[in-house]
C-alpha positions as CSV (number, residue, x, y, z in Angstrom):
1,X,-26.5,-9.1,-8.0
2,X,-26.8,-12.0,-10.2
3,X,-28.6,-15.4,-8.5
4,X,-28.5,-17.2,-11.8
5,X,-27.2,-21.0,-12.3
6,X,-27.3,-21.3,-8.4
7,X,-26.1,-24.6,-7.2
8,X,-28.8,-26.7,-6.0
9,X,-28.9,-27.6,-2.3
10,X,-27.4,-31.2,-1.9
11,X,-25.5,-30.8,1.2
12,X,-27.1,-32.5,4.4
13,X,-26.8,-31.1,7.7
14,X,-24.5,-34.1,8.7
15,X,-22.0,-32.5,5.9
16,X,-22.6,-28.9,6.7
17,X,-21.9,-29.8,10.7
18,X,-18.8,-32.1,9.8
19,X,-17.1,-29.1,7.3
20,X,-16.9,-26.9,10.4
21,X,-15.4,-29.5,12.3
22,X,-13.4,-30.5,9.7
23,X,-11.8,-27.0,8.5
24,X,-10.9,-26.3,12.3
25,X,-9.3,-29.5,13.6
26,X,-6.5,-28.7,11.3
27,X,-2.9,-27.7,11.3
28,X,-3.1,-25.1,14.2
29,X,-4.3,-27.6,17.0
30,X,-1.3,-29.8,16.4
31,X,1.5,-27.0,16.3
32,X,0.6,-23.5,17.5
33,X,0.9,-24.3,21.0
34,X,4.7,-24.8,20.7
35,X,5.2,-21.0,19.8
36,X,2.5,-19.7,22.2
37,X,4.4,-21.6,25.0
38,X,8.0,-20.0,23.6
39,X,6.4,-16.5,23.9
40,X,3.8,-16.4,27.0
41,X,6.7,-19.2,29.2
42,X,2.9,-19.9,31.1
43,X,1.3,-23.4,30.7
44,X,-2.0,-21.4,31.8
45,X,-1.7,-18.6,29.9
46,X,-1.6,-21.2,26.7
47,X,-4.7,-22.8,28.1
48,X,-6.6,-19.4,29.2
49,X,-6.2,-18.1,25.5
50,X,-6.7,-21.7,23.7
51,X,-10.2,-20.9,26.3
52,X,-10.1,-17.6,24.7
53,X,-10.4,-18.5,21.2
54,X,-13.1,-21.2,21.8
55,X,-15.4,-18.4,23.4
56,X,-14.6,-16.0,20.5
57,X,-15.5,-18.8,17.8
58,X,-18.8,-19.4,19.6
59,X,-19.8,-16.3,19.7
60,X,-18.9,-15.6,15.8
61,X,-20.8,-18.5,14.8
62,X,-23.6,-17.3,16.5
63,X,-23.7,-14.1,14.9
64,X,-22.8,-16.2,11.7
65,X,-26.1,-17.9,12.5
66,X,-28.7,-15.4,11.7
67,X,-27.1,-13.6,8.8
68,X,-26.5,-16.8,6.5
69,X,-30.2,-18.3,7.9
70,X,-31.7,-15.3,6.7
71,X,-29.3,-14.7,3.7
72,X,-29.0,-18.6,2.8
73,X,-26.3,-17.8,-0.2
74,X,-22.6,-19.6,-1.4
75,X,-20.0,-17.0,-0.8
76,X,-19.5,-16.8,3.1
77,X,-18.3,-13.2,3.5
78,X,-17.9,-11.9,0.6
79,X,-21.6,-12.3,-0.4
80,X,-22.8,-11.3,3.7
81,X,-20.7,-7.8,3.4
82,X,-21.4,-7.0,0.0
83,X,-25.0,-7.4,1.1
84,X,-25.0,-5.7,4.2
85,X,-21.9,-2.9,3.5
86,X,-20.9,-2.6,-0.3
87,X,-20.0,-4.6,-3.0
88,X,-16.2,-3.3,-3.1
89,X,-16.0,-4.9,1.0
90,X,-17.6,-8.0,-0.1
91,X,-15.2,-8.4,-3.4
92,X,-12.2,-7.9,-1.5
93,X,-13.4,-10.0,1.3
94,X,-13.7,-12.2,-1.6
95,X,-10.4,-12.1,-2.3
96,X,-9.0,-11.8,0.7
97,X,-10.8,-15.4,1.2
98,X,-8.8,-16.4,-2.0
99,X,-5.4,-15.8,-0.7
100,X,-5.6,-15.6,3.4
101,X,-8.8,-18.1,4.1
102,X,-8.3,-20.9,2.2
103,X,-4.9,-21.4,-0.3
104,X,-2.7,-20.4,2.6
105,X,-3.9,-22.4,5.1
106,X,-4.1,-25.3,2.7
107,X,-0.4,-24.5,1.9
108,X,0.5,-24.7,6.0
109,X,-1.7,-27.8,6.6
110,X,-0.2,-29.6,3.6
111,X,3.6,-28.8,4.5
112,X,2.6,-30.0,8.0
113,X,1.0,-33.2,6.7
114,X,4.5,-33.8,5.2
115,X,5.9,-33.5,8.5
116,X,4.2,-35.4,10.5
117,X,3.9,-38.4,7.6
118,X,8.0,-38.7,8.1
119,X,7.8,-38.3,12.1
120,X,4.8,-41.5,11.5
121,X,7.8,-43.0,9.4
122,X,10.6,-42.6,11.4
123,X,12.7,-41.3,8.8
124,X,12.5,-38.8,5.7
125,X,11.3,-41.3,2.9
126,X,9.8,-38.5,1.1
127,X,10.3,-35.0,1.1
128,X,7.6,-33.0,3.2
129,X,7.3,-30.6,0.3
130,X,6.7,-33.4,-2.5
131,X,3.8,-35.4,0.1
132,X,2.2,-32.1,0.6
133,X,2.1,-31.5,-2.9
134,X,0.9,-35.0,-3.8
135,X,-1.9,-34.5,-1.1
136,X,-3.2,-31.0,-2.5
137,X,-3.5,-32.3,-5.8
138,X,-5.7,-35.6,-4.4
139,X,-7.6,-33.4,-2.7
140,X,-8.3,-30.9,-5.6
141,X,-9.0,-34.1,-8.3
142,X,-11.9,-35.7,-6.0
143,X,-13.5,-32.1,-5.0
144,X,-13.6,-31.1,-8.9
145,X,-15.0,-34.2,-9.8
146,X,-18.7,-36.0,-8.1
147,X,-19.9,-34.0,-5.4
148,X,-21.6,-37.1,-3.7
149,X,-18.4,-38.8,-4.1
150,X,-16.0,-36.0,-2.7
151,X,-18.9,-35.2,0.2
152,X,-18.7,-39.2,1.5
153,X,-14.8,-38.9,1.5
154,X,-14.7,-35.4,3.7
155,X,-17.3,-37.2,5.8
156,X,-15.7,-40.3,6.7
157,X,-12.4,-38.8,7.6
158,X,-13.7,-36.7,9.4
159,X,-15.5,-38.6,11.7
160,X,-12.5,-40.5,12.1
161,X,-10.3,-37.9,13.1
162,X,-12.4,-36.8,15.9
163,X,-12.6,-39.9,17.3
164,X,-9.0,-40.6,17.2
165,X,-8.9,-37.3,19.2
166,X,-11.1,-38.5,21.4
167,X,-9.0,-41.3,22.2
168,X,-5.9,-39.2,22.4
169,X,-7.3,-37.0,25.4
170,X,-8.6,-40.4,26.9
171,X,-5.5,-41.8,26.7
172,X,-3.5,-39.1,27.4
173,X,-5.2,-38.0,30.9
174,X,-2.8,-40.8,33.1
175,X,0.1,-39.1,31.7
176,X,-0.9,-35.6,33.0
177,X,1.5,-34.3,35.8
178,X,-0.3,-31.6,37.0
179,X,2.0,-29.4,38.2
180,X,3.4,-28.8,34.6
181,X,-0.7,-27.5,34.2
182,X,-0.5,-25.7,37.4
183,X,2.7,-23.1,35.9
184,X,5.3,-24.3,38.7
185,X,8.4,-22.8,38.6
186,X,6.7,-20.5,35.1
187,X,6.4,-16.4,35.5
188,X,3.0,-15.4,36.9
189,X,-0.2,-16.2,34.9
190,X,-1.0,-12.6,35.5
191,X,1.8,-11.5,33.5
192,X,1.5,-13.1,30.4
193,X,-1.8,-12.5,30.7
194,X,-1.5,-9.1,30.6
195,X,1.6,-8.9,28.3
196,X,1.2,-7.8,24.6
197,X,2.7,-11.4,24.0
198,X,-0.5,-12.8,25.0
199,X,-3.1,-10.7,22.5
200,X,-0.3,-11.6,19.4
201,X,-0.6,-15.1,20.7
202,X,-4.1,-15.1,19.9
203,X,-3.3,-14.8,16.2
204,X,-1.9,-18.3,16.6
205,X,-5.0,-19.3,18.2
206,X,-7.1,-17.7,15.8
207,X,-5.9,-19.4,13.3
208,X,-6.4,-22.9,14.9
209,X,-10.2,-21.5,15.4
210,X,-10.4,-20.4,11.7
211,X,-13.3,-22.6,9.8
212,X,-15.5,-22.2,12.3
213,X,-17.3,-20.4,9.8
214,X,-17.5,-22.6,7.0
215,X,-20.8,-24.0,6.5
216,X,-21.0,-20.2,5.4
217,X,-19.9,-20.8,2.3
218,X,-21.8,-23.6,1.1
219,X,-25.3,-22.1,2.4
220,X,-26.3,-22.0,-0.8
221,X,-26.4,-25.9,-1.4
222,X,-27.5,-27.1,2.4
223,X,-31.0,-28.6,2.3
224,X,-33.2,-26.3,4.8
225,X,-30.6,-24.0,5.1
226,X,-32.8,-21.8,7.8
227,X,-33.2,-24.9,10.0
228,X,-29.8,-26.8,9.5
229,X,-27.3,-23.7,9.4
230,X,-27.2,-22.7,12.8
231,X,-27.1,-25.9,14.3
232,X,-23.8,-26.6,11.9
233,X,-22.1,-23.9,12.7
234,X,-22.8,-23.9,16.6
235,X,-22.5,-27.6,17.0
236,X,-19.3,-27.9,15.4
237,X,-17.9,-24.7,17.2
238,X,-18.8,-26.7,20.2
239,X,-17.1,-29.9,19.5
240,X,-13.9,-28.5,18.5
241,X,-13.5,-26.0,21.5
242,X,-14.1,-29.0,23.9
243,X,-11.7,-31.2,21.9
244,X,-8.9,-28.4,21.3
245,X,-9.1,-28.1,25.3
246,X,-8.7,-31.4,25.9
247,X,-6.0,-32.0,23.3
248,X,-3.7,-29.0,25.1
249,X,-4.8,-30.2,28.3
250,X,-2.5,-33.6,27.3
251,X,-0.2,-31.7,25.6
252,X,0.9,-29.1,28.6
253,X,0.3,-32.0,31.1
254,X,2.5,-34.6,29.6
255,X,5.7,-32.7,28.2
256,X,8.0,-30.1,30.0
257,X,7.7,-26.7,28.7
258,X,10.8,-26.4,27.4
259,X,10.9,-29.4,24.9
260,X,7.4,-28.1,24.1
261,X,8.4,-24.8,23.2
262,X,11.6,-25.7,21.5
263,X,9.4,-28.3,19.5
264,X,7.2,-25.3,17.9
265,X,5.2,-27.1,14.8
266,X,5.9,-30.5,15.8
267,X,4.6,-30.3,19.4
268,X,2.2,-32.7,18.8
269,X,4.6,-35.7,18.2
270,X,6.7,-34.5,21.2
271,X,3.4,-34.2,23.3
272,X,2.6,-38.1,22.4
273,X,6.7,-39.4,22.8
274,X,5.9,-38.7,26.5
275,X,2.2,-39.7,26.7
276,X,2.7,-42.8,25.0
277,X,6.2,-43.7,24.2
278,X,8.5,-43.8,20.9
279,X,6.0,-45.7,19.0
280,X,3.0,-44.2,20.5
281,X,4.0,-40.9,19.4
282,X,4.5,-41.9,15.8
283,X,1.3,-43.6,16.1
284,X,-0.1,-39.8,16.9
285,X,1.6,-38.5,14.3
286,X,0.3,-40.4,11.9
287,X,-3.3,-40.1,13.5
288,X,-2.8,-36.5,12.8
289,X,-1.5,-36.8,9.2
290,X,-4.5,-38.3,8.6
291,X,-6.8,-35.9,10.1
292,X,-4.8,-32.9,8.1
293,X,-5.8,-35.0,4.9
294,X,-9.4,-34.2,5.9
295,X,-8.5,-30.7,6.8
296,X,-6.9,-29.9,3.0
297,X,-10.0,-32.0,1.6
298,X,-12.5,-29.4,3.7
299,X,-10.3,-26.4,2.7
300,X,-10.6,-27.6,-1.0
301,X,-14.5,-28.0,-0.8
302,X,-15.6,-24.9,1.0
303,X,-13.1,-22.1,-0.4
304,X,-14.1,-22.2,-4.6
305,X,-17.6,-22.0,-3.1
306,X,-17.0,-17.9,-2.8
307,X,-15.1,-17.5,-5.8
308,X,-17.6,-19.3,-7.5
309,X,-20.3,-16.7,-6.2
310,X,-17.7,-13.8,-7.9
311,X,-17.8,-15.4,-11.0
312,X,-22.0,-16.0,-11.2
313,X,-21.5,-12.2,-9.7
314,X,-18.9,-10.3,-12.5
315,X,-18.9,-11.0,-15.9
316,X,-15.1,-10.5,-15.5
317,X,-14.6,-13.9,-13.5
318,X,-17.4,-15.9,-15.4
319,X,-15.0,-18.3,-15.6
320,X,-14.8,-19.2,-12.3
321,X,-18.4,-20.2,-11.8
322,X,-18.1,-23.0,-14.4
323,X,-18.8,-26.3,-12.7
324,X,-19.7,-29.9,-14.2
325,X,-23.6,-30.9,-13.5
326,X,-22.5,-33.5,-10.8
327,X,-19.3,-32.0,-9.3
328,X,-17.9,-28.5,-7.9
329,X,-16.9,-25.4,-9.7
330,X,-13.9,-26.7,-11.2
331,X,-12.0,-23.6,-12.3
332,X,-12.1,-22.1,-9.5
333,X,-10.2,-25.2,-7.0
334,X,-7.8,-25.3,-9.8
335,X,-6.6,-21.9,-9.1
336,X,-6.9,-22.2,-5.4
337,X,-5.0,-25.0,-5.8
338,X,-2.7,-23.2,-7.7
339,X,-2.3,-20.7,-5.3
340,X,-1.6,-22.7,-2.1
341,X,1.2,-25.0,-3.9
342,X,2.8,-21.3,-4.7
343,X,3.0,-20.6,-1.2
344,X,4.1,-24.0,-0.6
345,X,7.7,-23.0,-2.5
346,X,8.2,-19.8,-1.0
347,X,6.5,-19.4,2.5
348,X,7.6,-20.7,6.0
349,X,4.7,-22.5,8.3
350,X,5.1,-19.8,10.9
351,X,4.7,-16.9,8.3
352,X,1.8,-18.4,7.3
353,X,0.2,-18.9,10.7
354,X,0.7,-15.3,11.4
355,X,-0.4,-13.7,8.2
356,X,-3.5,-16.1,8.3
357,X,-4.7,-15.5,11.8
358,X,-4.6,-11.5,11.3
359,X,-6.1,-10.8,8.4
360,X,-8.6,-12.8,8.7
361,X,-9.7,-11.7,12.1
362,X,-10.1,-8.1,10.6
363,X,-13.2,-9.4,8.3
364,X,-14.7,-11.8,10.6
365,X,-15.6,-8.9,13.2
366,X,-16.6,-6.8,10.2
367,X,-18.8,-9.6,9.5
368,X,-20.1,-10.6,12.7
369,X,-20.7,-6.2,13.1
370,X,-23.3,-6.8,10.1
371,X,-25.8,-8.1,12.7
372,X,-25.8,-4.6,14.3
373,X,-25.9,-2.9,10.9
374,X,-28.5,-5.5,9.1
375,X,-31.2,-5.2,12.1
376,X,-31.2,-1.3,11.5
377,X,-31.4,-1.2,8.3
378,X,-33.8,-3.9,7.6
379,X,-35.7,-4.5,10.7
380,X,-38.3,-6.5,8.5
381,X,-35.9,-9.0,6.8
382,X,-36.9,-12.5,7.7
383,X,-34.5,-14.2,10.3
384,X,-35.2,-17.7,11.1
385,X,-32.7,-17.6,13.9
386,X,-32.0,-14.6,15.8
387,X,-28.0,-14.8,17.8
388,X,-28.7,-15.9,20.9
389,X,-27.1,-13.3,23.9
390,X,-27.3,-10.3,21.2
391,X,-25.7,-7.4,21.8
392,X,-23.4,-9.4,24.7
393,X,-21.7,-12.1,22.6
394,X,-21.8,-10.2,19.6
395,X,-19.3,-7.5,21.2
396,X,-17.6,-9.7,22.9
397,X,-16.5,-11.5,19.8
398,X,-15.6,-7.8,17.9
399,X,-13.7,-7.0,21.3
400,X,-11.6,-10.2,21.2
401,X,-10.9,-9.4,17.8
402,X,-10.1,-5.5,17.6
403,X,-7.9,-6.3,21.0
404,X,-5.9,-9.0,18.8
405,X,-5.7,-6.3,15.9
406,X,-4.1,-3.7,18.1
407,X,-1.5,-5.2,19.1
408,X,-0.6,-6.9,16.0
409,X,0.1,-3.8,14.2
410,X,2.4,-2.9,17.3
411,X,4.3,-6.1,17.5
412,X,3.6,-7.7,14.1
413,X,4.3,-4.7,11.4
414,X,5.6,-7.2,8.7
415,X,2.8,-9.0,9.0
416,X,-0.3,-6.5,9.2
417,X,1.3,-4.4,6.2
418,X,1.3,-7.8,4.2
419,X,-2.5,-8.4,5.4
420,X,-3.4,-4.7,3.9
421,X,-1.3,-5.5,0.7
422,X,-3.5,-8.0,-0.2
423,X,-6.4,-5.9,0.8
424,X,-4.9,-3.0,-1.2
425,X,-4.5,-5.7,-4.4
426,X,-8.5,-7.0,-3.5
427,X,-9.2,-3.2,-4.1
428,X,-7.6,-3.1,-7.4
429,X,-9.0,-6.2,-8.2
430,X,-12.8,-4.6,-7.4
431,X,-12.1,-1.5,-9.5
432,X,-10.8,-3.5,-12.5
433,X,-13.8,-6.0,-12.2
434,X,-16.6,-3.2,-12.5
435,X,-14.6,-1.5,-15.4
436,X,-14.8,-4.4,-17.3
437,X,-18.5,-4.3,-16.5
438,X,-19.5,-1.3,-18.2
């Protein structure tokens, strides 16, 4: 394939480190632990698998590690399996990414920045729906235009989100009552545990974890990608898997189950009503409206990245590779853009979550199985970094994952046959492309 026109590598480390942070402190952390609390009933069951999904991201970013340090390309998965499987996986991947990865959750983080902006407020002054708009179309304008400009934005709000996290957990810890942490009076951690309930709550989970991934897509314009890569993606896996554990710590510790559960997406604002009072929790929530503007920003900047690769890749999309000298590939945020205000009007948060979390599961552990398949097939490729614990953590992670999958299709059918309709339309999509090639 087609390496022409590359982008050239402007992104620091600092950037690369802060996009992984950035795309996973998101929506999830502040709302999926209502509905895993409604369907496990097991304050440590919620924290085991919020444990759960920290150990799986590690280990996926590890794996992540050595394939984009020694195949330092824009495109995240879709250029890794096309590379290491076949061009139709890495297309629909591609598209899959499209859809699932990135304008979906950019539709759930901006309707739940609309949310929490009116529980900051104390009333509805504007619609959730029209906010969330107005932020997705911010976000899109500054990412299409300068890419120093739209890199120093994503930065600073995302340093200042996770120190407002910080602060949270600080502050939070002397309203812990820890026998809400301990389960008393909850059905048996054992139970839940072991309950199909449990691997379907992962998806939740998983998609609170998803962007741990995403200096991935942007390889292809980090400076010293070989060196800087694999600390971005494992120090940023890192700092979120502490953080997300401390926030649910707070969270389960300082609010009774029940209003917790009943609360679903806006368990975050109940969580700081106790911890911190009336005002203190509309403080918090609009801390964490804040941090979901750098969440949609990070969304915005990584995703067009892959489609962008399509486009240098198929003559088909050419379109979508067309990007001003000094700012991203314009075309192809517009129609991601595009896409996540559509499922803005017609999806619920919780569909969202669900169809997210799946899907994309299914082609990180296809991914993360190209380490096995690359090292036999080209044992001399160069690999600056080699996954550290390999073959342990790398099976771990596609055990996690295939565990999730199974009982997903058993419990959520709706869900997984929308996940393989899209993959059924990327497949089209791949056929149509290479006709148009000949």
């Amino acid at each position: 394939m087609s390496r022409t026109n590359a982008p050239e590598r402007r992104l620091g480390p600092l950037t690369a480190a802060l996009l992984v942070v950035a795309t996973m402190i998101g929506t999830g952390v502040f709302t999926t632990t209502g509905f895993l609390l409604r369907d496990l009933e097991s304050q440590p069951a919620v924290l085991l698998s919020w444990l759960l999904g920290g150990v799986a991201a590690a280990c996926g970013s590890l794996a992540y590690a050595e394939l984009v340090s020694a195949l330092p390309h824009n495109g995240g998965e879709y250029q890794l399996l096309s590379r290491v499987y076949h061009p139709a996986l890495g297309f629909i991947s591609g598209f899959v990414s499209l859809v699932v990865g990135f304008a979906a959750p950019v539709a759930a983080s901006a309707i739940a920045f609309g949310q929490y902006l009116n529980l900051a407020l104390g009333q509805e002054l504007i619609p959730p729906l029209v906010s969330g708009l107005l932020l997705v179309l911010g976000a899109t304008l500054i990412h299409a235009g300068r890419l120093s400009t739209g890199s120093r934005v994503q930065d600073l709000f995302t340093l200042g989100k996770a120190l407002l996290i910080l602060l949270f957990i600080l502050g939070g810890m002397a309203a812990i009552d820890p026998s809400r942490l301990m389960g008393v009076g909850a059905p048996a951690m054992s139970g839940a545990v072991l309950s199909p309930a449990f691997a379907v709550g992962l998806i939740y989970v998983s998609f609170a974890y998803s962007g741990w991934n995403a200096a991935a897509y942007v390889a292809g314009e980090v400076r010293e990608p070989e060196r800087f890569l694999p600390v971005a993606l494992g120090l940023g896996t890192l700092t979120v898997t502490l953080l997300y554990l401390g926030v649910n710590t707070v969270f389960l510790g300082a609010a009774p189950a029940s209003e917790l559960a009943a609360a679903q997406e806006r368990v975050g604002h109940v969580a700081a009503v106790h911890a911190f009072g009336e005002l203190g929790g509309r403080v918090l929530s609009g801390l964490i409206a804040l941090g979901l503007v750098s969440t949609v920003g990070a969304l915005v900047m990584t995703g067009p990245r892959i489609y962008e690769a399509m486009g240098r890749d198929y003559r088909a999309m050419r379109i979508l590779s067309r990007r001003d000298a000094s700012g991203g590939p314009v075309v192809a945020i517009l129609l991601q853009s595009l896409l996540a205000v559509v499922m803005m009007l017609t999806s619920s948060f919780e569909a969202l979550v669900s169809y997210v979390g799946f899907t994309l599961s299914v082609f990180a552990a296809l991914t993360v199985a190209g380490v096995f398949v690359l090292r036999v097939r080209e044992p001399q490729l160069r690999r600056p970094y080699r996954t550290w614990g390999h073959p342990v953590t790398t099976l771990a992670f596609i055990a996690l994952m295939g565990w999730m999958t199974f009982y997903a299709i058993q419990e959520r059918p709706v869900v997984v046959a929308i996940g393989a309709a899209t993959v059924a339309t990327g497949w089209l999509g791949y056929l149509l492309a290479r006709r148009l090639e000949r």
